[in-house]
C-alpha positions as MATLAB code, in Angstrom:
seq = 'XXXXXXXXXXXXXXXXXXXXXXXXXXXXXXXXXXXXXXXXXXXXXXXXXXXXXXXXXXXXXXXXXXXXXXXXXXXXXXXXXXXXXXXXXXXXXXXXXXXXXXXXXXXXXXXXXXXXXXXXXXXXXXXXXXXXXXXXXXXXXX';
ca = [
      38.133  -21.525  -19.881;
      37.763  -19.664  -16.554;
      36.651  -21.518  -13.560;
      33.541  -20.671  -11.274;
      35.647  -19.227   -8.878;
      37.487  -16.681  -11.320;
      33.975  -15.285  -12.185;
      33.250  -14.807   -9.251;
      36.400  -12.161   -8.216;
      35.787  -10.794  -11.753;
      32.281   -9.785  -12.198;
      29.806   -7.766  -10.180;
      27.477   -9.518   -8.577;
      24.491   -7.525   -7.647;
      22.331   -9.845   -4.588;
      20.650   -7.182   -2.430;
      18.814   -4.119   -3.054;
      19.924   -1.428   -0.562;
      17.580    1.657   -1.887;
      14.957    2.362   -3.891;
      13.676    6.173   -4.820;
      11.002    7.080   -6.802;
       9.852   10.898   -7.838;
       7.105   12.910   -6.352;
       5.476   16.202   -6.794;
       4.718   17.272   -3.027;
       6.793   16.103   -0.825;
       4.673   16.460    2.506;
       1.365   14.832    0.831;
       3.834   11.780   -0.090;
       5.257   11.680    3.155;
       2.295   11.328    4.552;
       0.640    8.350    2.213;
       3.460    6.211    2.831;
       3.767    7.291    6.391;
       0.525    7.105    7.559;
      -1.961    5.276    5.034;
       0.945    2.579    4.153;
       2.242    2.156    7.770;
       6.110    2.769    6.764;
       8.410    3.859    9.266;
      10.196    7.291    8.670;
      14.039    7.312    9.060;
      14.628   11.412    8.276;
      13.744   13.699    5.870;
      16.963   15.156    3.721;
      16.134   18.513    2.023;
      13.401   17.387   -0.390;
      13.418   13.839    0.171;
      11.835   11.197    2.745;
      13.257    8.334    3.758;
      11.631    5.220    4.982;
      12.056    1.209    6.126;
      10.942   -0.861    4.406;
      11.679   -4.505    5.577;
      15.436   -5.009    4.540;
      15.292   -1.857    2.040;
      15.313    1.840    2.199;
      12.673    3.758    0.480;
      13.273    7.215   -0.548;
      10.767   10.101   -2.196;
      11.776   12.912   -3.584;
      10.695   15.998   -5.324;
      12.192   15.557   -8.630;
      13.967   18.485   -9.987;
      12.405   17.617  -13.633;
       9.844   16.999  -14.927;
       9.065   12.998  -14.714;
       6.197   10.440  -15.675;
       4.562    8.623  -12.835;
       4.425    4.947  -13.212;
       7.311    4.052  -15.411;
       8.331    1.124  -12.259;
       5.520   -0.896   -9.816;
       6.826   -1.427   -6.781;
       5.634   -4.416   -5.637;
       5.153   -4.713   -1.188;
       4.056   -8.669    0.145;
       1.518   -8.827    2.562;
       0.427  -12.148    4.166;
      -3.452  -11.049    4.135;
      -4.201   -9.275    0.720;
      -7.720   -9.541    1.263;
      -7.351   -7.659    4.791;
      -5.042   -5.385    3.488;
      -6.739   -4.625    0.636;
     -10.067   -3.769    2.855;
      -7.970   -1.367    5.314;
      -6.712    0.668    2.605;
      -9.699    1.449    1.226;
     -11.282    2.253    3.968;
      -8.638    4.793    4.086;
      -9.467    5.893    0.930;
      -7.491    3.940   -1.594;
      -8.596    4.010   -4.711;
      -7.602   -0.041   -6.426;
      -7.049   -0.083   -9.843;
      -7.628   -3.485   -9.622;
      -8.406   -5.138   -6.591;
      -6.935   -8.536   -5.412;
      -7.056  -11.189   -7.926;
      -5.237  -14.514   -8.581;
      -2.562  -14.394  -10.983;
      -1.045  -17.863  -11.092;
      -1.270  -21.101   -9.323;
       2.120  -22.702   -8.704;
       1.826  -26.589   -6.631;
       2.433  -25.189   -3.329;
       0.563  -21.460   -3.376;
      -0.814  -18.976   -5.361;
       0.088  -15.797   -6.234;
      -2.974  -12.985   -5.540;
      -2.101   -8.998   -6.654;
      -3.909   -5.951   -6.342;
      -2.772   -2.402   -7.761;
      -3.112    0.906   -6.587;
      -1.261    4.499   -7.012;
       0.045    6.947   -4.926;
      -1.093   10.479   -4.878;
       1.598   11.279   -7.683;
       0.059    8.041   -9.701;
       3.087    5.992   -9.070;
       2.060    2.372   -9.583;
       1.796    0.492   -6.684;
       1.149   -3.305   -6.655;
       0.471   -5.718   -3.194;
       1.461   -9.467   -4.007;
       0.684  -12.541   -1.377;
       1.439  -16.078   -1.656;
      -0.835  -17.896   -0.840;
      -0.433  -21.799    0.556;
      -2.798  -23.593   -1.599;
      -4.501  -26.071    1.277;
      -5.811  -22.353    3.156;
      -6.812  -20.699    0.019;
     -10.437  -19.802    0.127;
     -10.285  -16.878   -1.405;
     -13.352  -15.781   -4.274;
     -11.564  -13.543   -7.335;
     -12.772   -9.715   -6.899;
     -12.988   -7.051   -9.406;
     -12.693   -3.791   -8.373;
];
């Protein structure tokens, strides 16, 4: 029988995400979604990848040497106002899959989504928790 303890010097123990990359087709268009349309702040650019903050995490694009399906991981970003944030991207031109809607109601918030791609199709999802005392929100469909 091991203890707590032992497990713990024996096993990995994965806690923190440090970087997550996902595959593009142009490099500069990319760059410039994520830059400009999704407000993220570029680090440097590496040969023929981007890399960006993102809260706590690093975000990287790159041009993908092979070929590769868009959309095979959402990337889910919180935002404390989906309703604002889902009005200032598309009046930059966002096309919403599905705009924000209410996905479950848990005793102290709810969870609201909305789902958009990049320009290479990439799923992209915005999640915000809502307190449920301020929620006033009216479901949406895109």
């Amino acid at each position: 029988m091991t203890t707590q303890a032992q497990e713990n010097t024996t096993a990995v123990h994965f806690d923190k995400i440090g970087q997550i990359a996902i595959s593009v087709t142009d490099l500069a268009r990319s760059k410039e979604f994520y830059q400009s349309t999704l407000g993220m702040k570029l680090l440097f650019e590496a040969g023929s990848m981007a890399f960006f903050q993102c809260g706590e995490i690093r975000f990287m694009i790159g041009v993908s040497e092979e070929s590769f399906r868009p959309g095979g991981t959402i990337l889910y970003f919180k935002v404390g106002d989906i309703q604002r944030a889902h009005a200032l991207l598309l009046e930059q031109e966002v096309v919403f899959s599905h705009g924000p809607h209410l996905v479950a109601r848990m005793p102290d918030h709810e969870l609201w989504m909305a789902f958009f791609n990049d320009p290479d199709g990439n799923l992209l999802g915005m999640m915000s928790e809502v307190a449920v005392r301020s929620s006033q929100f009216v479901v949406r469909s895109s």
